[in-house]
N, C-alpha and C positions, 0 to 999 in steps of 0.2 A: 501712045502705042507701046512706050518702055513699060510703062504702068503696067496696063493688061497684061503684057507678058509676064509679068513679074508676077501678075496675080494666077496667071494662068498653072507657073510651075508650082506656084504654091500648095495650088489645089492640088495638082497633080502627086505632089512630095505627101499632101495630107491620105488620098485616095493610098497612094502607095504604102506609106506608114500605117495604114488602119487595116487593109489588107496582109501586110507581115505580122499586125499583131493581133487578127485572128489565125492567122496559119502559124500557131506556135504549136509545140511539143511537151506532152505531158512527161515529165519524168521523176522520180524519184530522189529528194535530194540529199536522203540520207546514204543513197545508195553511193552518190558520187564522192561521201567525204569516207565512206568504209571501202570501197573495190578493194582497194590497196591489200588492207587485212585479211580481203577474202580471197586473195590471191590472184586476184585479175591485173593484166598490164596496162596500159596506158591505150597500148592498141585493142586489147581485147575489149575494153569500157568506150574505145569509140566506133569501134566495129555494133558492140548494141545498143548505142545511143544511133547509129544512123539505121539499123536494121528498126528500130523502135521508131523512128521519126516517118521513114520510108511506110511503114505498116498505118500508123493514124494517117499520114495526109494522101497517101494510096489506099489503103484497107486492100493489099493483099502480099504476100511474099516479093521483099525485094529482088528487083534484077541486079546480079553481082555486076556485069558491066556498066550499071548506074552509077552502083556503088562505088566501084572502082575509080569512075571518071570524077568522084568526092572525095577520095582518097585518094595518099599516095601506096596504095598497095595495088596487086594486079588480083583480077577476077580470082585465079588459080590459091593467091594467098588467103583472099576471106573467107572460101569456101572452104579453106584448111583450116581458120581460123574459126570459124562456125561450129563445123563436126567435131575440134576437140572442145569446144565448149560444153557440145551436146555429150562428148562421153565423159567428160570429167563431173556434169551435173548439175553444172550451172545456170546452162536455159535447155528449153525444149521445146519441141516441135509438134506442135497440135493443132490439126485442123490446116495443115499449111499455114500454121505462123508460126513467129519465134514464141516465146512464154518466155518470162525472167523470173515465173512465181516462184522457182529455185532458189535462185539467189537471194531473193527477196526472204524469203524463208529459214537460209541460214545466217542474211544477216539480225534477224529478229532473233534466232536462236541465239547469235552471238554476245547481242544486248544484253539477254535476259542471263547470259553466263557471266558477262562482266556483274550485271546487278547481285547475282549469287553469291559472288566473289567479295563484295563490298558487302554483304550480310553478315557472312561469316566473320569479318573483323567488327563489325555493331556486336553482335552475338558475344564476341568476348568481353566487349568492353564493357555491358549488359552484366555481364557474369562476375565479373571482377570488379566491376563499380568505379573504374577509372579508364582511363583513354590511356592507349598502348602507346609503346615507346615507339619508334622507328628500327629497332634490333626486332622488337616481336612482331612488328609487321613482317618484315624480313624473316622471320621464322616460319609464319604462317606460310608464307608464298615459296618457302622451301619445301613443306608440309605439301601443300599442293603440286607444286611444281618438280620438283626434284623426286621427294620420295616418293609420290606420286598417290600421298591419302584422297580417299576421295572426302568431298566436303562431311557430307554424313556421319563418316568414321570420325574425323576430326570432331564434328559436334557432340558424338557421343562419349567421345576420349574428355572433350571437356567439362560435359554430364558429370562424366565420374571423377571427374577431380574435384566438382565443387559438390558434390554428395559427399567425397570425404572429409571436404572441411580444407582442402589444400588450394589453394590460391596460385600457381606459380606455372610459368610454361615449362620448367623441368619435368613436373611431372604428368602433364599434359604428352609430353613426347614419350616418359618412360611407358605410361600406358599405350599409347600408338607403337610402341616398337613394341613391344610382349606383345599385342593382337596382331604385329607382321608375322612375327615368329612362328605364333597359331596360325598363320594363314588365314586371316578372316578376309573373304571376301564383299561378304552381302549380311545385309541385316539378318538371316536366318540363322547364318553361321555365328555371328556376333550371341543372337540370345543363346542356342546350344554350347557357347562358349561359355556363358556366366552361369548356365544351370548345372553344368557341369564345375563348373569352380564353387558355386556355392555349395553344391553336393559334398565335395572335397571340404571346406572349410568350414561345414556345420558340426563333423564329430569334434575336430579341434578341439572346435571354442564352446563343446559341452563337454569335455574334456577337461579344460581350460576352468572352467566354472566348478564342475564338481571337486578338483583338486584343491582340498585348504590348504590355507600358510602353515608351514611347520614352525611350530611352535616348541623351541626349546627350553625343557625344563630349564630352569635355573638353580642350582648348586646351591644349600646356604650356606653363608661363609659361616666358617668355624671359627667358634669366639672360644677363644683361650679359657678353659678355667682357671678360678681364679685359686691362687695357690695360698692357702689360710696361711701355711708354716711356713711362708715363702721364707718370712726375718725374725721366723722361731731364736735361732742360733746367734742371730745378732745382739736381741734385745737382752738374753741370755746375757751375754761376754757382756753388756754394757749394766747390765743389774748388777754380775759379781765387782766388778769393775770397781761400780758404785757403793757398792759394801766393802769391799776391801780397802777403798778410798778414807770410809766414814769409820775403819778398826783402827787403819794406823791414826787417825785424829785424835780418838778415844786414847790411846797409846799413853798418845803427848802429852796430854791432858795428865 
């Protein structure tokens, strides 16, 4: 008799078990490691995990007093809890159901901005042939974050630094602040920005070009001439000298 019963709850625990694990709930589960990020609270993410759960195993708009008696919130909260959801943007209302294709939508947008983000640092290290320090990550995520480049500008600041043959994030930043100063906003503004500098800087450097080295004559040094009679007078006094030398001999003699 203990037997059977024993066999009997078993079935029964199997019946039951097999039945909760067709009535499960599809959800999202990238959705539930980003909410956070996307600005959702802890209530808000169980508010449409049950509004979600209630719509598959019903197939229609939850009753808040259900929901309520699932929660510890009252009718009055979720219903307040819902409508700011639906005007901040995050789910909506179609067809009499909820939608989360919102959310869902700016978390993929989110993804693809972190992956943008991780681009733009391959991109330098691409360009400079080495892998960046921890200061120039730091720099970059200034760039972005602080001064507020957009990625594009940054890439094309870096453009022009390795077309000059310069290698370094000084001058990566000094180009990114002269295009603040220009006010550039958008790639349109950027190329009327160079057509305009190059305009400026093509008389320069044919300026530049047609101006030769000056060339200074060169002076020849003056060579002393040479003074024949320089030791006329000497040789002289040393001739009579010598003859006067050779009278007194004659003299003695």
């Amino acid at each position: 008799m203990l037997k059977e019963g024993a066999q009997a709850m078993k079935k029964f625990l199997d019946q039951a078990l097999s039945a909760l694990e067709q009535r499960h709930v599809n959800f999202p589960y990238e959705l539930l490691k980003t909410y956070n990020a996307l600005g959702l609270s802890d209530i808000d993410m169980m508010v449409i995990i049950h509004i979600l759960s209630y719509q598959q195993i019903d197939h229609a708009f939850p009753d808040l007093d259900r929901l309520a008696e699932r929660m510890s919130l009252t009718a009055d909260e979720i219903a307040v809890t819902i409508q700011r959801l639906i005007v901040e943007g995050h789910i909506q209302y179609v067809e009499r159901m909820i939608s989360i294709r919102p959310l869902l939508e700016r978390m993929i947008g989110m993804h693809q901005e972190e992956e943008a983000s991780l681009a733009i640092f391959t991109r330098f290290e691409q360009e400079f042939g080495r892998l960046l320090s921890p200061l120039e990550y730091e720099q970059i995520t200034r760039w972005l974050n602080e001064d507020g480049y957009k990625e594009w500008l940054i890439i094309e600041a870096l453009r022009e630094s390795v077309l000059s043959g310069v290698f370094n994030f000084r001058y990566v930043d000094t180009i990114l602040r002269g295009w603040a100063r220009a006010n550039i906003k958008s790639e349109k503004q950027l190329s009327e920005y160079r057509k305009t500098y190059r305009k400026r800087s093509e008389p320069e450097k044919e300026r530049t070009a047609q101006r030769s080295p000056q060339t200074t004559k060169s002076t020849p040094r003056a060579v002393p001439a040479v003074q024949t009679g320089k030791y006329k007078r000497f040789y002289e006094l040393f001739e009579n000298r010598e003859e006067t030398s050779v009278a007194r001999t004659d003299t003695t003699k």
